[in-house]
N, CA, C and O of each residue as an XYZ file, in Angstrom:
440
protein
N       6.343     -7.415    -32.974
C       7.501     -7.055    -32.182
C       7.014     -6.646    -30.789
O       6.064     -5.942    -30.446
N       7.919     -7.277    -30.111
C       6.990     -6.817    -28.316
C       8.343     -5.981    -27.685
O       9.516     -5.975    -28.059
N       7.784     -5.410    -26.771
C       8.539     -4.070    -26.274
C       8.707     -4.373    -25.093
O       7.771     -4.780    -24.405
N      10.037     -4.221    -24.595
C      10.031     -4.959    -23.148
C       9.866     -3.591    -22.193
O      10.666     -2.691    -22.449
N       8.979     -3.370    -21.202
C       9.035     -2.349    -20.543
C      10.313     -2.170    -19.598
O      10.338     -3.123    -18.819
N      11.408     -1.277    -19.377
C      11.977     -1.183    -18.955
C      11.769     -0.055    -18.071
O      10.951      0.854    -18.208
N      12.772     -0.263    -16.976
C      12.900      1.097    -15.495
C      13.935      1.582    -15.509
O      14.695      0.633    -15.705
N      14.726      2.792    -15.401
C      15.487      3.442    -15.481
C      15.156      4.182    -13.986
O      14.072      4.424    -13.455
N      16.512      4.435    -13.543
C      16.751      5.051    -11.967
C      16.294      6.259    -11.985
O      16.432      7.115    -12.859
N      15.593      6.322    -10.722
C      15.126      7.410    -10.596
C      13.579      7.290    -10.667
O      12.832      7.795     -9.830
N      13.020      6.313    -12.137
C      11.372      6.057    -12.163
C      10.628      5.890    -10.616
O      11.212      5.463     -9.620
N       9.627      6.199    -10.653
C       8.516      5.205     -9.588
C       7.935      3.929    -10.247
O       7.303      3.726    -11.284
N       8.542      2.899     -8.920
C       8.626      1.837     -9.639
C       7.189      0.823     -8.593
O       6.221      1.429     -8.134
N       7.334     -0.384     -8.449
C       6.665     -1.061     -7.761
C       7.561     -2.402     -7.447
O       7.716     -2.931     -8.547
N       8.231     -3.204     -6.429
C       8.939     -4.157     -6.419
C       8.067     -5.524     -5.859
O       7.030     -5.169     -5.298
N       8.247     -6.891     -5.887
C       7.671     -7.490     -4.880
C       9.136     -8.421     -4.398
O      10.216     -8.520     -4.980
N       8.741     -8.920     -3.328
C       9.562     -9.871     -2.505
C       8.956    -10.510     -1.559
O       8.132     -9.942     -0.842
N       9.257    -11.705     -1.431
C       9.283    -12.517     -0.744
C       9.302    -12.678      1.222
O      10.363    -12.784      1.838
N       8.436    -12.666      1.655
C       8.952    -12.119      2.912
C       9.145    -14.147      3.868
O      10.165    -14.534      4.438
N       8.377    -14.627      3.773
C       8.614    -16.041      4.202
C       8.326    -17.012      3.064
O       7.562    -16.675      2.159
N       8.815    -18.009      3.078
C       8.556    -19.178      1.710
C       7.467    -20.424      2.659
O       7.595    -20.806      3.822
N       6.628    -20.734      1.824
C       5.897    -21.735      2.483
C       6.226    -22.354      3.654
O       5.440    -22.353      4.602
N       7.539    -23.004      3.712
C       7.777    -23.753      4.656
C       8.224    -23.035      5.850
O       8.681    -23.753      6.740
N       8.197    -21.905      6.042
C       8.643    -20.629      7.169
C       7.578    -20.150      7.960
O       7.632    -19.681      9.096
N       6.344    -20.370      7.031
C       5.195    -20.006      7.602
C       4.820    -20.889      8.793
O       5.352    -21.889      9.275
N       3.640    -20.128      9.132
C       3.202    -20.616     10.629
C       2.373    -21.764     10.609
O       1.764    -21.735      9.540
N       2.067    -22.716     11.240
C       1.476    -23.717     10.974
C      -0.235    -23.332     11.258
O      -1.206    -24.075     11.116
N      -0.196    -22.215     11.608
C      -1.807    -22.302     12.310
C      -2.699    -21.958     10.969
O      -3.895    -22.238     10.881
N      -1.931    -21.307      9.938
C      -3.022    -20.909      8.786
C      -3.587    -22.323      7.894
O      -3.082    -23.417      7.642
N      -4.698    -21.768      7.625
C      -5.434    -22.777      6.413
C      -4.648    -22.931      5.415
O      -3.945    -22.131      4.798
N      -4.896    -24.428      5.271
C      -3.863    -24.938      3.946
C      -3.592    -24.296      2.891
O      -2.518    -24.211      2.296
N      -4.746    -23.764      2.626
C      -4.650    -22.925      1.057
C      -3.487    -21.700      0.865
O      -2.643    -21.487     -0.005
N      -3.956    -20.851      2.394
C      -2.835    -19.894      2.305
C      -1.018    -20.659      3.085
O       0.134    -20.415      2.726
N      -1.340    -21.230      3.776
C      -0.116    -21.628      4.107
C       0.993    -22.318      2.910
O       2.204    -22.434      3.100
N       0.175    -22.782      1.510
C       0.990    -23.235      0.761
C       1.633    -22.293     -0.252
O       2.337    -22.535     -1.232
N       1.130    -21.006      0.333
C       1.677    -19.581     -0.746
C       2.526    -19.307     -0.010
O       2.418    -19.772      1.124
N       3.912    -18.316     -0.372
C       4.723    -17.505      0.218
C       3.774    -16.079      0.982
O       2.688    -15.554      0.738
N       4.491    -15.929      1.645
C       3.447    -14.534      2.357
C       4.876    -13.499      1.436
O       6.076    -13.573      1.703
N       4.261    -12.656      0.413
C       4.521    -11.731     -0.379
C       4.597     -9.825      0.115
O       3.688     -9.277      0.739
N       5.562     -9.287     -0.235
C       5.303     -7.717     -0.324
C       5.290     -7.266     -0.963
O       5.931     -7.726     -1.908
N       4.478     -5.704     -1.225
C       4.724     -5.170     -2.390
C       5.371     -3.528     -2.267
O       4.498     -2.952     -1.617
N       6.040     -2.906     -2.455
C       6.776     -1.665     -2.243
C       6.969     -0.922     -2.949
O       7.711     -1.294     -3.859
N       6.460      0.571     -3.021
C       6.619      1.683     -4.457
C       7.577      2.333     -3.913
O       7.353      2.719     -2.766
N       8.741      2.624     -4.434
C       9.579      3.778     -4.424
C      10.589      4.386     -5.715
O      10.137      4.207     -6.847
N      11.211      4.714     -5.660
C      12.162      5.145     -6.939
C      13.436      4.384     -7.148
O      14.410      4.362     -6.394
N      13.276      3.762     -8.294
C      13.987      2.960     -9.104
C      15.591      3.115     -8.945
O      15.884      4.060     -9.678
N      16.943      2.547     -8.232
C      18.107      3.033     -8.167
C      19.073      2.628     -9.422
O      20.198      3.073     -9.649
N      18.288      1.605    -10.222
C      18.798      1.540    -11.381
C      17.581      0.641    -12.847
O      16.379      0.382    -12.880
N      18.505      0.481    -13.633
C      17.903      0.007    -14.898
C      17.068     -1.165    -14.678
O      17.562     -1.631    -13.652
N      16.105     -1.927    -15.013
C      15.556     -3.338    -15.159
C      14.256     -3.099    -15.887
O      13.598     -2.135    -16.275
N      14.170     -4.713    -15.895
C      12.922     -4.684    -17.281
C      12.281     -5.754    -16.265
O      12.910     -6.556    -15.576
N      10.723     -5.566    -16.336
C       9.551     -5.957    -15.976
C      10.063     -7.452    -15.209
O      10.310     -8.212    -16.145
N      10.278     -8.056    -14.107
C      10.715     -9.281    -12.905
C      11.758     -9.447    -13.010
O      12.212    -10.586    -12.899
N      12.680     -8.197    -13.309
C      14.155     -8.301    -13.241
C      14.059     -7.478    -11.763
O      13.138     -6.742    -11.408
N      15.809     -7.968    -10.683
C      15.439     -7.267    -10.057
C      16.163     -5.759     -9.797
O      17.106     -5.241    -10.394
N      15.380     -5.283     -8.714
C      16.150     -4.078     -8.440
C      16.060     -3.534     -7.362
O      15.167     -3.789     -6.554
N      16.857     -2.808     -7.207
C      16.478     -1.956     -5.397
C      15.865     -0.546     -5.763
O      16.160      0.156     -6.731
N      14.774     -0.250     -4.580
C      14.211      0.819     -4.236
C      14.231      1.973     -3.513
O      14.666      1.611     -2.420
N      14.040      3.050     -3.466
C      14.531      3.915     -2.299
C      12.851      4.438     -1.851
O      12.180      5.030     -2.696
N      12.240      4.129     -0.355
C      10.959      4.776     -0.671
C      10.762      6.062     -0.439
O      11.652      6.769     -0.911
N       9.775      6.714      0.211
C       9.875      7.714      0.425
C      10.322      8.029      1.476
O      10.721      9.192      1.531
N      10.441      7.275      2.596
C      10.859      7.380      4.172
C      12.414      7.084      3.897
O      13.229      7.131      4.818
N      12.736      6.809      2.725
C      14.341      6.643      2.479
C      14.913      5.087      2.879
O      16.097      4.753      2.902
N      13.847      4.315      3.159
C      14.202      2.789      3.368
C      14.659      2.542      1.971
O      14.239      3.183      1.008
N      15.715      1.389      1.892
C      16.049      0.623      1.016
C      15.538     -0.865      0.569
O      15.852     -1.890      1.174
N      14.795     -0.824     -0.458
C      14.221     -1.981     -0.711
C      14.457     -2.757     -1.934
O      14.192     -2.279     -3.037
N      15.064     -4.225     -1.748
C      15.541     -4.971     -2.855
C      14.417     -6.249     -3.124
O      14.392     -7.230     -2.381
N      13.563     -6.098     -4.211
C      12.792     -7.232     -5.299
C      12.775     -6.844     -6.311
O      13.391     -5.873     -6.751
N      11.727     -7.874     -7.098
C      10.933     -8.120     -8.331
C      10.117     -6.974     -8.995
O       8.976     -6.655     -8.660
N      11.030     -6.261    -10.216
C      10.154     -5.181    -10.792
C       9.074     -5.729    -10.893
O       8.995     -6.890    -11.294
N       7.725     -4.812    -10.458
C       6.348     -5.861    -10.743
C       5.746     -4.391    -11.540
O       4.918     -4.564    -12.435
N       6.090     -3.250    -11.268
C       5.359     -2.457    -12.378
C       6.438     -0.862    -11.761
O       7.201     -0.464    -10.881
N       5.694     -0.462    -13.094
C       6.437      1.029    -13.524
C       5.574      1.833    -13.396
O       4.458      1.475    -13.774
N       5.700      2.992    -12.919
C       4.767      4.292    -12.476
C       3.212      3.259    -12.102
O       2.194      3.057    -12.763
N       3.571      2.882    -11.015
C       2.053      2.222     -9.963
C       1.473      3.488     -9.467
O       2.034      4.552     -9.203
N       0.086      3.105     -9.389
C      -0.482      4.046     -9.083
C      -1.250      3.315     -7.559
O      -0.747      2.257     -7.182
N      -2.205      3.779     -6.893
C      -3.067      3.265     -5.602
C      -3.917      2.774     -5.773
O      -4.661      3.602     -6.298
N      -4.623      1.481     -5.652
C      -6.306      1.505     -5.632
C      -6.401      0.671     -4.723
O      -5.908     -0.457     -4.745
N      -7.071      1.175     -3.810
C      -7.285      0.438     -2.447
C      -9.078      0.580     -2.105
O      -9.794      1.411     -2.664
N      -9.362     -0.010     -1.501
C     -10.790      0.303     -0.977
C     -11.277      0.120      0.089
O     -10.958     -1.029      0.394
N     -11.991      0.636      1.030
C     -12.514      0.239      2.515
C     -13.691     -0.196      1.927
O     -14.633      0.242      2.588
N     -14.086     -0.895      0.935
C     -15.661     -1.383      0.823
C     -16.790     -0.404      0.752
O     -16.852      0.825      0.711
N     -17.372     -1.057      0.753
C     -18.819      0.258      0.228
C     -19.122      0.542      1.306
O     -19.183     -0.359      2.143
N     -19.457      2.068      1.720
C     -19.782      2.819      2.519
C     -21.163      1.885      3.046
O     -21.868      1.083      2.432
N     -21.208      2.484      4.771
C     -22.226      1.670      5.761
C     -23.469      2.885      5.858
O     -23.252      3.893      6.529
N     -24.740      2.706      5.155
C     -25.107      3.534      5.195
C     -25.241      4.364      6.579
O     -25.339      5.590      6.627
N     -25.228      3.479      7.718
C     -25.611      3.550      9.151
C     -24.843      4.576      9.605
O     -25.283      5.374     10.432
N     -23.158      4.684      8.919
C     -22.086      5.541      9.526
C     -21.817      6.834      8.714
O     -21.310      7.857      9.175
N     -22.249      6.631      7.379
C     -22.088      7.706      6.747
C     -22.671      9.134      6.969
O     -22.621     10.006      6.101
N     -23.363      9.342      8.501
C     -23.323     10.525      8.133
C     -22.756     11.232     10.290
O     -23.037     12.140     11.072
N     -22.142     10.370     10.232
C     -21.446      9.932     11.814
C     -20.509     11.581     11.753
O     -20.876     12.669     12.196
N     -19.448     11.284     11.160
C     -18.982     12.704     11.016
C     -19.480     14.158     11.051
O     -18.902     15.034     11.695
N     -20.686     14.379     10.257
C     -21.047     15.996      9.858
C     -21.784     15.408     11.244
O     -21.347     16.181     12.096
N     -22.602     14.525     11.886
C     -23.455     14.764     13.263
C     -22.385     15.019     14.545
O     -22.667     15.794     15.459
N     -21.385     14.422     14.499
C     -20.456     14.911     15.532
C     -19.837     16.251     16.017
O     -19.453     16.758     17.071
N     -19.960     16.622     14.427
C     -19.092     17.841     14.462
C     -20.224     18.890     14.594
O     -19.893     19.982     15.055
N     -21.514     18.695     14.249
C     -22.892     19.204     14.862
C     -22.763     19.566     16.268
O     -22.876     20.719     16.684
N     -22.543     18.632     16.921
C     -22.589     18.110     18.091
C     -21.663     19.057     18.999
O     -22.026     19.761     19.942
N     -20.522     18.912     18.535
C     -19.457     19.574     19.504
C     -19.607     21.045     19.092
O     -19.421     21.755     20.080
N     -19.897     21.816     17.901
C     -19.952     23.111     17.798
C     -21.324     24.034     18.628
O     -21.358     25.186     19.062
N     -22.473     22.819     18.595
C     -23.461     23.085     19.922
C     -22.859     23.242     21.201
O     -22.868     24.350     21.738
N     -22.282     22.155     21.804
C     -21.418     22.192     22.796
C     -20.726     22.984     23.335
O     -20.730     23.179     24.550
N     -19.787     23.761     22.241
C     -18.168     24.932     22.115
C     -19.303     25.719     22.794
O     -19.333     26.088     23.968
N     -20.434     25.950     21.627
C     -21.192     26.837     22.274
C     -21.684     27.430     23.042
O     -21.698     28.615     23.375
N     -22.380     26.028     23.534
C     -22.516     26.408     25.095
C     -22.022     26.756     25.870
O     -22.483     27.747     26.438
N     -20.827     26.164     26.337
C     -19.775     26.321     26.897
C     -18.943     28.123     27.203
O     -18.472     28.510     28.272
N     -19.010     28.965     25.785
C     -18.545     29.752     25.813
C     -19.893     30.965     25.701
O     -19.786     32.091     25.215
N     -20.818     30.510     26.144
C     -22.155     31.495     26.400
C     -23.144     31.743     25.013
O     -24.136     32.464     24.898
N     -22.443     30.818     23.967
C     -23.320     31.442     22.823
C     -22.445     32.314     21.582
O     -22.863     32.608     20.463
N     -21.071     32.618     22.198
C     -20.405     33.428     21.584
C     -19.888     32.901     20.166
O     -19.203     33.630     19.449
């Protein structure tokens, strides 16, 4: 027996939609991507019932209204900037080195 996941208003949901269809797109991209739709994806809270690519509208947090494709229920984030550069990783704590020498000076040492 399979269980259809359903959304009920109010959930945090995840929607997708459609923003141009192949043929809307721009001609300058490489074939590969030009033959996909250019896609969105949007988390906000569910304004009513649907089950998993049914659709529905969203409310996000900025209070925009957004209408697609349930694509998931309580989404969570995973994003990544790639693996840290060892070169930059320590750019921050030396800056802030830097300017508290500086303040320093500036204000006699105090």
């Amino acid at each position: 027996m399979t269980e259809t996941k359903q959304a009920h208003a109010g959930d945090w949901v995840e929607v997708e939609c459609v923003l141009l269809e192949p043929a809307d797109r721009s001609t300058n991209l490489p074939a590969e991507t030009a033959e996909k739709p250019l896609m969105m994806w949007v988390k906000g809270f569910a304004e009513g019932q649907a089950a998993l690519g049914e659709p529905v509208t969203v409310e996000t947090m900025t209070g925009r209204k957004v209408a697609g494709k349930l694509s998931a229920i309580n989404p969570g984030y995973f994003h990544t900037f790639g693996e840290p550069i060892p070169e930059l990783v320590h750019i921050g704590k030396d800056l802030r080195a830097k300017l508290a020498a500086y303040r320093a000076s500036q204000t006699g040492g105090a």
